[in-house]
Structure formats: structure tokens, C-alpha cells
C-alpha positions in Angstrom: 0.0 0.0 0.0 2.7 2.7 0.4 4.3 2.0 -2.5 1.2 2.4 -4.3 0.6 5.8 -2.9 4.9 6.5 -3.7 3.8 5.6 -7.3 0.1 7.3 -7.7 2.2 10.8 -6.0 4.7 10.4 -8.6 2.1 9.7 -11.4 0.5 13.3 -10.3 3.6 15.2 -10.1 5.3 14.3 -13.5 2.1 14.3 -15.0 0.4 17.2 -13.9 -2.8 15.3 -13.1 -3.5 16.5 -9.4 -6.0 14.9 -7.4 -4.8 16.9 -4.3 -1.7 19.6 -3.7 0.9 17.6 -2.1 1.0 20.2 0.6 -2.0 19.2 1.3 -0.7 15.3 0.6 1.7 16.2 3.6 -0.8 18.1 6.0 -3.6 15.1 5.5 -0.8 13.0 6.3 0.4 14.6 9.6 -3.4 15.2 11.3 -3.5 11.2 10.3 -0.7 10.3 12.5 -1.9 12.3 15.0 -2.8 10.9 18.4 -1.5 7.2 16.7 2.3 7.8 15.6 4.9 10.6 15.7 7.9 11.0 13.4 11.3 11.1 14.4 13.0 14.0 13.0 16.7 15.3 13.4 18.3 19.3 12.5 21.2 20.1 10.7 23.0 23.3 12.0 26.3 24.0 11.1 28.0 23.8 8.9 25.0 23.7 5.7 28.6 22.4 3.8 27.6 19.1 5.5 23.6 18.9 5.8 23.5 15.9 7.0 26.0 15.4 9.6 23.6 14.5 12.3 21.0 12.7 10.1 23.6 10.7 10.2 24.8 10.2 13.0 21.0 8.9 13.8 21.6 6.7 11.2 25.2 5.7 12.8 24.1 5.0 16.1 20.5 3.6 15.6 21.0 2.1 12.4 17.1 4.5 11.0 17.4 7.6 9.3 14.7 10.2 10.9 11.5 10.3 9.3 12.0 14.1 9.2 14.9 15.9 7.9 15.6 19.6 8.8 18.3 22.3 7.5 18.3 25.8 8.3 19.3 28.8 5.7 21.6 30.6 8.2 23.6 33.7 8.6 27.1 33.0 9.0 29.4 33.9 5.6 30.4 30.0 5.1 27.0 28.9 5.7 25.3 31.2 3.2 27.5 30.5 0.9 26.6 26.7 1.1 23.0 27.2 1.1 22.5 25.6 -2.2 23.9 22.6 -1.0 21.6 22.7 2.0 18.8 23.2 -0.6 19.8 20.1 -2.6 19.7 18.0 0.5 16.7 18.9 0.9 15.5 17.8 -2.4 17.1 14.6 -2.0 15.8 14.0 1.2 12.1 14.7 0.0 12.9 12.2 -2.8 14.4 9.6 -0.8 10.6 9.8 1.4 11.2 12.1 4.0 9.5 15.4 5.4 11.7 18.3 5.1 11.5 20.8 7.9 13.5 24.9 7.1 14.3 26.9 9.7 15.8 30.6 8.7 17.9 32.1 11.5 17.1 35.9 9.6 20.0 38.9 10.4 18.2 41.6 12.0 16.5 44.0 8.9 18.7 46.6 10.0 21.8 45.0 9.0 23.0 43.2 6.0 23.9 39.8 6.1 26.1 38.1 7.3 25.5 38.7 11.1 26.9 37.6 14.7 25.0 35.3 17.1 24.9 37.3 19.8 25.2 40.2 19.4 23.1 39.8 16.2 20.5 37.6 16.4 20.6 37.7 19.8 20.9 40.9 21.3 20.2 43.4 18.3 16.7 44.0 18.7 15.1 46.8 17.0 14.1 50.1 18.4 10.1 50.9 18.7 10.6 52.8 15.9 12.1 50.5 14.0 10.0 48.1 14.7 7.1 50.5 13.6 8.7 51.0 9.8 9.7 47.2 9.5 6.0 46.6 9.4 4.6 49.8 7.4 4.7 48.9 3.8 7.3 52.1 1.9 9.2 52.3 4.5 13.1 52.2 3.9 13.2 49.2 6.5 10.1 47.2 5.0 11.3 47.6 1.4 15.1 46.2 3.3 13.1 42.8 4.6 10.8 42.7 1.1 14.9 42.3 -0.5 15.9 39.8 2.9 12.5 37.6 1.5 13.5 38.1 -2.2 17.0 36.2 -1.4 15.6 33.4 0.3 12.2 33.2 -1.9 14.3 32.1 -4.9 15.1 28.5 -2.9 12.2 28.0 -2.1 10.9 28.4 -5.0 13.6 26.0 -6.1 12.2 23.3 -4.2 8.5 24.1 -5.0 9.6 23.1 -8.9 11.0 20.1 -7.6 8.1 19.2 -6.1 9.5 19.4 -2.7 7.0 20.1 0.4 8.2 22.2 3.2 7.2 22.5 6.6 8.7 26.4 6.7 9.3 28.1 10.4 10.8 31.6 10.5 10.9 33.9 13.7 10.7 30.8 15.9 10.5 31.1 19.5 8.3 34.1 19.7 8.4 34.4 23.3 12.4 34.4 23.3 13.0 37.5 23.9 16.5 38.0 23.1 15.9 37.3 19.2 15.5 40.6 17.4 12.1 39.5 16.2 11.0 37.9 19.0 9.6 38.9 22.7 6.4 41.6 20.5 3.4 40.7 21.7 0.1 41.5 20.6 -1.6 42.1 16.9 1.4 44.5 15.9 4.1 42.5 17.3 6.0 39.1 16.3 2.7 38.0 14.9 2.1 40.5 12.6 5.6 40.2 11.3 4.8 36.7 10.6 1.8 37.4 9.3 3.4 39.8 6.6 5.7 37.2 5.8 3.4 34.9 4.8 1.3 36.8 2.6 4.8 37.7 0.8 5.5 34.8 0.2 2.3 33.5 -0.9 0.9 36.6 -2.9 4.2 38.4 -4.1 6.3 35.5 -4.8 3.6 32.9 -5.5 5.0 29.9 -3.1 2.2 27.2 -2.5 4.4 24.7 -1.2 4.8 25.5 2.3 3.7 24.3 5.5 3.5 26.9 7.7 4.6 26.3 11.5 4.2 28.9 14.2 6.5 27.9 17.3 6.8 29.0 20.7 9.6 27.8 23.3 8.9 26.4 27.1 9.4 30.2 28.7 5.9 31.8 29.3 2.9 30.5 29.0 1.5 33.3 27.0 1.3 31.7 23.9 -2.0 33.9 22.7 0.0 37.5 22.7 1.7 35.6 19.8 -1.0 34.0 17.8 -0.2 34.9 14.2 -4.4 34.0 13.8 -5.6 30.1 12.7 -5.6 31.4 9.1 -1.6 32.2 9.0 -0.2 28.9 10.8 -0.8 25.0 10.1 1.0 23.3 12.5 2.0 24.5 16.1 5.8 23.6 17.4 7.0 23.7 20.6 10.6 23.7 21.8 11.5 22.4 24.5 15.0 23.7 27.0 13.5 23.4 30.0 10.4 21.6 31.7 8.2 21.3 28.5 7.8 17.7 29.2 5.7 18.4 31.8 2.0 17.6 31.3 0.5 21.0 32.2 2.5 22.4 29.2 1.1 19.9 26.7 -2.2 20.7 28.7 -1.8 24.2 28.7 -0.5 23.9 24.5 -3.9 21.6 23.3 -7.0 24.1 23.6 -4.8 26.6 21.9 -4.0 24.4 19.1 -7.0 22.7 18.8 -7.0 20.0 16.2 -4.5 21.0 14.2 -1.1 19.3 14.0 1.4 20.2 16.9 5.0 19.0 17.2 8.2 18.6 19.3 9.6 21.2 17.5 13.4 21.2 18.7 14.4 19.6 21.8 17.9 18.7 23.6 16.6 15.4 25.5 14.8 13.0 23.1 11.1 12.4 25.0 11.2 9.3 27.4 8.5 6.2 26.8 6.4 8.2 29.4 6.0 11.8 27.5 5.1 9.3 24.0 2.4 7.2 26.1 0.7 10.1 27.9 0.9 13.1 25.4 -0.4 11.2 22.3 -0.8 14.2 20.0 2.9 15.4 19.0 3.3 14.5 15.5 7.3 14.7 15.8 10.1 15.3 17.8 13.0 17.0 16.8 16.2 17.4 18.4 18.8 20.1 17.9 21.8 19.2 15.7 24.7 18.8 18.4 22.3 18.3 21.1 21.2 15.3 20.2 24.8 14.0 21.1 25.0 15.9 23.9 22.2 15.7 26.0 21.1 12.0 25.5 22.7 8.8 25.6 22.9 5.7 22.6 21.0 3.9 24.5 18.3 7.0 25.1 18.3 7.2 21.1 18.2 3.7 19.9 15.3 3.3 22.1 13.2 5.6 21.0 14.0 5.2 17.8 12.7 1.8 18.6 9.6 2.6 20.0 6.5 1.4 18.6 5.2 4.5 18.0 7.6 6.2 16.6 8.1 6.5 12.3 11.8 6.4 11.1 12.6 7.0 7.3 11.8 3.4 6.3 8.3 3.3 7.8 6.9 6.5 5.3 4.8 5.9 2.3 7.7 8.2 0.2 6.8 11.3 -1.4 9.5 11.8 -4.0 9.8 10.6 -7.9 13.6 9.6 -8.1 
């Protein structure tokens, strides 16, 4: 059965005959794992010259590839640079079956790229002013981020010839505070700079291929002061540093979501057999590059990649054509 659907998806794409967008292939697919599965999934950060040095090293020590594979665009010289070859990971990942997940560490507007960590992303956040011109079309600073989108519009669209589904998740961690576009809240804040994004990308540059994920990190529960609005998000992601594991945080995190899709969206410590049998609905987990390492034993990994809930590579019905 899933290599019938591998071959009916790749019938549709080469063809042109569409019974449904493969976005919304991909999204069908996520609320049908939830509350039943979740996927295993594994970022890629530094350097994008080797995009899948800890896919691998999944793959090393469990002897699965994640069912998910993430890259990020960036903003160090060397890692811009090599963006293209983070991009064609990404296509070869879609095409060997699995979900691709994009994360873009933006420079602050202000400043051209490339840019520090801190200060930069961290650290550099704009003045209320600033902030007030980023968001007010004609401005010198708006017209600055519309260029910022331009640059990274052109791989996406890329990957949306290719076929190539992405679950897309700029200005994550809203509620962290030391990002220069985080820590806003309300309608004019963080949200409404998503919000802008969005409809860029969609209505300027034309981009139906994304998935888009609105994420919030385990600091305040004041997740609504962020809400981009239902229309502008389709899956939730939470990252989890510091007691997210707890069950009043998943309890806390399900009314706002509703039923949409909601995810482990980075983590350091893989969730235990516990968090996977008593908070049913995350549809992945995804641990931070390096951390993964770091923060959790081989045996830790290798047994939850062998949980029986948990999807590795091999157990997806594929979604690529090559």
C-alpha cells in the first residue's frame, strides 16, 4: 500500500494530473498520524557544507534515518554560501521519502547579512521605531526585509519546482525574547511580522508549497499574545530547553491548538517512553543538531528510535519521484 501511494504521488507530479496539492498530501498526512504515531526528526545546524552530519549520525548510532529531515538557511558567511547545497539535501531527502523541515535564523533587517549570534540575532533587537517602519509597507526598513524575503524566496521556489513540500518556520521562538524578532506581543508585534511574511511569500512571490509552522519555546505560557491568527499557521511547534515535558504544558498547549497538528519542534533530551504514552498528539520530535549528542545517551536514542510509536525513514509511504 505505500508504495502504491509513492507511485500514484509520482504519477500526479510528472504528469500534472492533481487529485490533491501535495501540501496538502503532507498536511492530511500529519493530522492522520496524530494521536497514533509521531515521526522522528533530526536538524542540521552548522556547517549547511555538511547537511547531513547528524541525520547521520541517527543513522550511525541507531542504524534508521529520521523520518524528518531539517536544514536551516543561516547567517554565517560559510553557511550562506553553502545554502544551495543545503537546498539540494533537501530535495534529495524529499525524494528519498522524507519530510523536510527549514528553519531561517534571519539577520536583523537593520543589517546586512552576514551577522553575529549574539550580538546579532541575539541581542540586536530593533528600536520601537524601527520596529514600527519594518512593518509599514514604503518604508526604507520594510522595502530592506521585502529584498531579505526576495533572497531566500528564490530557494524556495527552487524546491517548489522540484516538487519538494516544506514544513517552513521563521521567527521561531516568539516568546524568546533576546531574538531581534521575537519577545512583541500582541496584533502589531512578532505576529504581525509573521503574518506579513506569509502573505509575501504566498501573494508576491507565488509559493504554494509551504507548510507553515508557528513555534513557541517552554518560557511563558503566554502563547495567545503571539497567535499569528488560525488562518496564518498550520502546524504548532514547541521547543522544549526546560520543563516542557511536563504535562501541564502539553495541557496548557492543546485548547490553543485545537486540532491541528502540533509538534516537538526542537528539543535537547529525546522524550522518554512516558511523555510518548501520555501526550499522544505530538506528530514529531526533533532534536537540535549537536544536542542530540550531547544531552542523551545511545541507548536513550536507539530506544526511541525503537519505540512502537515512533516512524523512522523506512516506515513512510515516500513522497519523491527519483
Amino acid at each position: 500500500m505505500k508504495r502504491q501511494l509513492f507511485i500514484y504521488l509520482c504519477f500526479f507530479l510528472l504528469t500534472g494530473v492533481v487529485l490533491a496539492q501535495p501540501k496538502q498530501q503532507v498536511l492530511d498526512y500529519l493530522y492522520s498520524i496524530s494521536g497514533k504515531q509521531i515521526l522522528a526528526g533530526q536538524h542540521n545546524k552548522e556547517p549547511n557544507a555538511e547537511p547531513t552530519k547528524w541525520t547521520d549520525f541517527i543513522y550511525e548510532t541507531t542504524g534508521k534515518y529520521p523520518a524528518l529531515w531539517s536544514g536551516d538557511f543561516l547567517f554565517q558567511q560559510e553557511n550562506i554560501d553553502n545554502r544551495w547545497k543545503m537546498i539540494k539535501e533537501a530535495e534529495r531527502q524529499w525524494n528519498n521519502g522524507a519530510l523536510i523541515n527549514l528553519m531561517w535564523h534571519a539577520c536583523p533587517p537593520d543589517m546586512g547579512e552576514p551577522c553575529g549570534w549574539d550580538p546579532g540575532l541575539l541581542n540586536e533587537q530593533l528600536t520601537d521605531n524601527q520596529w514600527e517602519a519594518l512593518i509599514t509597507p514604503g518604508t526604507e526598513l520594510h522595502k530592506a526585509w521585502e529584498e531579505r524575503m526576495d533572497d531566500i524566496a528564490v530557494y524556495l521556489q527552487y524546491l517548489e519546482n522540484k516538487g519538494v513540500v516544506v514544513l517552513f518556520r521563521p521567527f521561531h521562538e516568539m516568546n524568546q525574547a533576546l531574538f531581534w524578532w521575537a519577545g512583541r506581543k500582541g496584533p502589531k508585534g512578532t505576529a504581525e511580522l509573521y503574518r506579513q511574511t506569509r502573505e509575501y511569500f504566498e501573494k508576491e512571490k507565488g509559493l504554494t508549497n509551504l507548510i507553515w509552522v508557528w513555534d513557541m519555546q517552554d518560557l511563558s505560557r503566554d502563547f495567545e499574545a503571539y497567535n499569528p491568527g488560525d488562518d496564518y499557521w498550520d502546524v504548532f511547534a514547541f521547543d522544549i530547553y526546560d520543563s516542557g515535558y511536563d504535562q501541564s504544558w502539553y495541557d496548557y498547549i492543546l485548547p490553543i491548538v485545537g486540532d491541528k497538528p502540533m509538534a516537538i519542534g526542537e528539543c535537547m533530551k529525546v522524550p522518554s517512553k512516558e511523555v510518548l504514552e501520555s501526550q499522544d498528539r505530538w506528530v514529531f520530535f526533533m532534536p537540535w543538531a549537536e544536542l542530540v549528542r550531547e544531552h542523551n545517551s545511545d541507548s536513550d536514542i536507539r530506544a526511541i528510535y525503537g519505540h512502537s510509536r515512533v516512524l523512522s525513514l523506512d516506515e513512510l509511504p515516500g513522497w519523491g519521484c527519483q
